[in-house]
Phi, psi and omega in degrees: 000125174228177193246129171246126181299168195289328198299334197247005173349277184289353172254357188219127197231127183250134163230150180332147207036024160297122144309126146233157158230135211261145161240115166327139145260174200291301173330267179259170191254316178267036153232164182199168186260122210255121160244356137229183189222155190234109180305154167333291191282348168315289188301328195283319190308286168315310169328307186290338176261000168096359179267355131245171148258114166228000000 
């Protein structure tokens, strides 16, 4: 489960199979602060270069 901060709220929409990169909070473990989201050609881009798999 994560959180979008107010700045990015309105601008930013997650949907199930979305790249993000999430920051764990300290309290829990199973919630975290989305802090960014990656577009489609962003993820083909990282794929081709090996730095995730997906």
């Amino acid at each position: 489960m994560g959180r979008i901060p107010g700045s990015k709220k309105k601008r930013m929409w997650i949907r199930e199979g979305d790249v993000v990169i999430a920051n764990p909070w300290e309290v829990q473990d199973c919630k975290a602060e989305v802090i960014w989201k990656y577009t489609r050609p962003q993820v083909e881009w990282l794929e081709r270069k090996g730095y995730i798999k997906y």
